[in-house]
C-alpha positions, 0 to 999 in steps of 0.5 A: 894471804901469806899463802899466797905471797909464798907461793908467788915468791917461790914461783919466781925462785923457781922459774929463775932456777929452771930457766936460768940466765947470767945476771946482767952486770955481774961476774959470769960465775953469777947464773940465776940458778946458783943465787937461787940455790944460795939465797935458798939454802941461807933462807932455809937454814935461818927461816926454813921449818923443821923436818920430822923425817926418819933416819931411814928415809930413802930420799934422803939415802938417795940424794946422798948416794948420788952426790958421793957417786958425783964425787966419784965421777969427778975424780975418776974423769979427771984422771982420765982427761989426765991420762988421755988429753982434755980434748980439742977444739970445743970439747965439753969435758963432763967434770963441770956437770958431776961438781955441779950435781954434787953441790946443786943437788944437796943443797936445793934438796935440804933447802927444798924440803924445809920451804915447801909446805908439801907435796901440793905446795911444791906442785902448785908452783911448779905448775904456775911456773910452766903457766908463766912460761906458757904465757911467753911461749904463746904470746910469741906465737900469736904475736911474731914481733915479740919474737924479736925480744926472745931473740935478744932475751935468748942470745947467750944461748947455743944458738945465739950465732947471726941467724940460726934463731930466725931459721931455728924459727922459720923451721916450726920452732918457738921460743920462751924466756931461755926455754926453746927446742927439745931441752925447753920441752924438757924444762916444762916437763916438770909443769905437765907433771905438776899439772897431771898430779892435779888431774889425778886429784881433780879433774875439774875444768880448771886443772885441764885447762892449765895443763892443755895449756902447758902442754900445747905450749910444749909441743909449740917448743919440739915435738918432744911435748908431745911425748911427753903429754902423750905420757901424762894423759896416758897415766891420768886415763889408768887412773881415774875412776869411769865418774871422773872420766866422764867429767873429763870428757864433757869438759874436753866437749866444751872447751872444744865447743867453745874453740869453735864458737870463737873461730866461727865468729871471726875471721882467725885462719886456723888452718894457716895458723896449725899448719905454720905453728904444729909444722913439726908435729905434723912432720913426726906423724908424716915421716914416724917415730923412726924417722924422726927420732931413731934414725938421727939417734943412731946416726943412720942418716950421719948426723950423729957419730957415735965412738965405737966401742974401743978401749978408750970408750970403755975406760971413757973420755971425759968428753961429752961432745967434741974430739977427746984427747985421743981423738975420739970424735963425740957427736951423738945426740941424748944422754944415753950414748954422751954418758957413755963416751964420758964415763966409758961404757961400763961406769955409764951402765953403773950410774943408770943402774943407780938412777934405774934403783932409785926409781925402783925404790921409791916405787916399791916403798910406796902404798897409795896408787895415785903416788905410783901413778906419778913415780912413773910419769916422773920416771918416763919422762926423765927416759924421755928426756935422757933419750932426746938431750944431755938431761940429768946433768942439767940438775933441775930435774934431779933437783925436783925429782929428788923432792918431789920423792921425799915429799910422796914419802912422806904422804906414805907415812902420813898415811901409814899413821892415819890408818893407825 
């Protein structure tokens, strides 16, 4: 009973600091994931258990390797927003987001650490958290009047001007709880990963349906989860052995059987309904990858206007979108090319070789294959993400790809230790 009772209070913590929201009635300062992380790190300094890890842990190394780089980082684009302007118009200066990950990032990390029970603990929310989402997501589809709700529920967003909702949705797009477009897939990213690690445990009925569910929810977002379920389902076929295939394939023919059975006695047009609900799915597999993703990327079709390489591009502009100081125009899409108007082309190739290493890292210290397996899901997602939106600096994925490293080290030593 107290299990359980955890695992629903952290599943609540979770989802208010992935999908985070401005407390209604306080300060602007008061975002649910800050309190989440607040309240967490005082819980876990005062309840939290004790970790046995080495003092040559390479999560730990990792996550303190970043933050002091954050501190850098900060430091270095304060400089340049001092040598050069902050910018005009609506620019977003990047200094917010290197503060945020040298705070968020320690201490969601230590507190984290101490309040998960384990690797399975810390997936078990995870993956209710995006079942929660899920929920929302598909109510909304199979029910348009609750659409009004996310609307209001969702009107502090970016996309909160009069209207561009209810286009945003006339267009294929659905919405959650602040969870909506590419980014909201990106969100539930760490779900799908959740609920592929209990596949690659278990590939009974139960674990597929949840992560079908997370996953078709995802791709009612953006086409983005598709991509990403792409990946997962890519990673979990490498993995299991030709048993558990088979289980797997006679669970995906009765679910399907089951589908059709209930849409056979009833009058729910599916057609109508796939063609509506998947439009922008089917659009990606009608106009390609090219089309769909690349061409806007590199601003082919003018959407994007990515800076030249110049000397203030190199130094950096300490914008991620906007018109800089020196009236550098900043409009590109994904991390990748915002990064290197920010930090300058030659700091932004340091901070990916970092990120880069400390995949590399953790790959290469760990034994167990199903750990492998989940490393690189984990860190083709978060290129996925990086490709598509301003993503690492959104923290929560950082967040938890910091604990869920630190947690897979510590299956290693368990493991290592058993062998003994």
């Amino acid at each position: 009973m107290n299990n359980i009772l955890h695992r629903i209070l952290l599943s609540i913590a979770v989802f208010l600091f992935i999908y985070t929201f401005q407390i209604p009635g306080l300060p602007q300062i008061f975002l649910s994931y800050r309190c989440v992380v607040v309240l967490g790190f005082i819980y876990a300094f005062i309840f939290g258990a004790k970790v046995l890890h080495p003092k040559t842990s390479i999560s730990d190394k990792l996550v303190s390797n970043y933050s002091i780089w954050n501190v850098f980082l900060t430091i270095y684009v304060i400089m340049i927003l001092e040598l050069f302007g902050h910018g005009k118009g609506t620019s977003h200066e990047s200094t917010n987001d290197y503060i945020n990950m040298f705070i968020v990032l320690p201490l969601f990390y230590y507190s984290g650490k101490r309040i998960f029970r384990d690797l399975d603990d810390l997936m078990w929310v995870l993956r209710t958290v995006g079942l929660m989402q899920s929920l929302i997501i598909l109510l909304g589809t199979l029910i348009p009047e609750i659409n009004s709700t996310l609307i209001i529920l969702n009107s502090d967003s970016a996309f909160s001007e009069a209207g561009r909702m209810d286009n945003m949705i006339a267009s294929g797009y659905h919405l959650g709880f602040k969870c909506f477009t590419s980014l909201g897939s990106m969100q539930l990213a760490l779900s799908q990963i959740a609920a592929c690690y209990f596949l690659f445990r278990n590939s009974n009925i139960v674990n597929l349906v949840f992560f079908l569910l997370i996953s078709v929810s995802s791709v009612l977002l953006s086409r983005t989860g598709f991509l990403v379920a792409l990946i997962c389902i890519l990673f979990f076929l490498f993995n299991k052995a030709n048993k558990n295939r088979r289980n797997l394939f006679f669970s995906i023919i009765f679910l399907t059987g089951v589908f059709l059975v209930v849409i056979s006695f009833s009058n729910f047009d599916y057609g109508e309904f796939f063609r509506v609900n998947f439009n922008r799915l089917f659009i990606l597999f009608e106009n390609g990858l090219y089309e769909s993703y690349f061409e806007i990327y590199i601003g082919a079709n003018d959407e994007n206007q990515i800076p030249p390489l110049s000397i203030y591009t190199i130094i950096g502009t300490g914008i991620t979108s906007g018109v800089s100081g020196a009236n550098i125009i900043v409009n590109c899409d994904g991390a990748f090319l915002r990064n290197y108007a920010a930090m300058g082309f030659v700091i932004s190739i340091i901070n990916y070789y970092l990120l880069f290493s400390f995949f590399y890292k953790i790959y290469k210290y760990s034994k167990i294959k199903t750990n492998k397996l989940l490393i690189l899901v984990v860190a083709l997602i978060w290129f996925v993400g990086e490709f598509k939106e301003y993503f690492t600096y959104q923290v929560y994925y950082m967040c938890f790809i910091m604990l869920i490293f630190s947690f897979i080290e510590r299956t290693e030593i368990n493991s290592k230790t058993n062998r003994k």
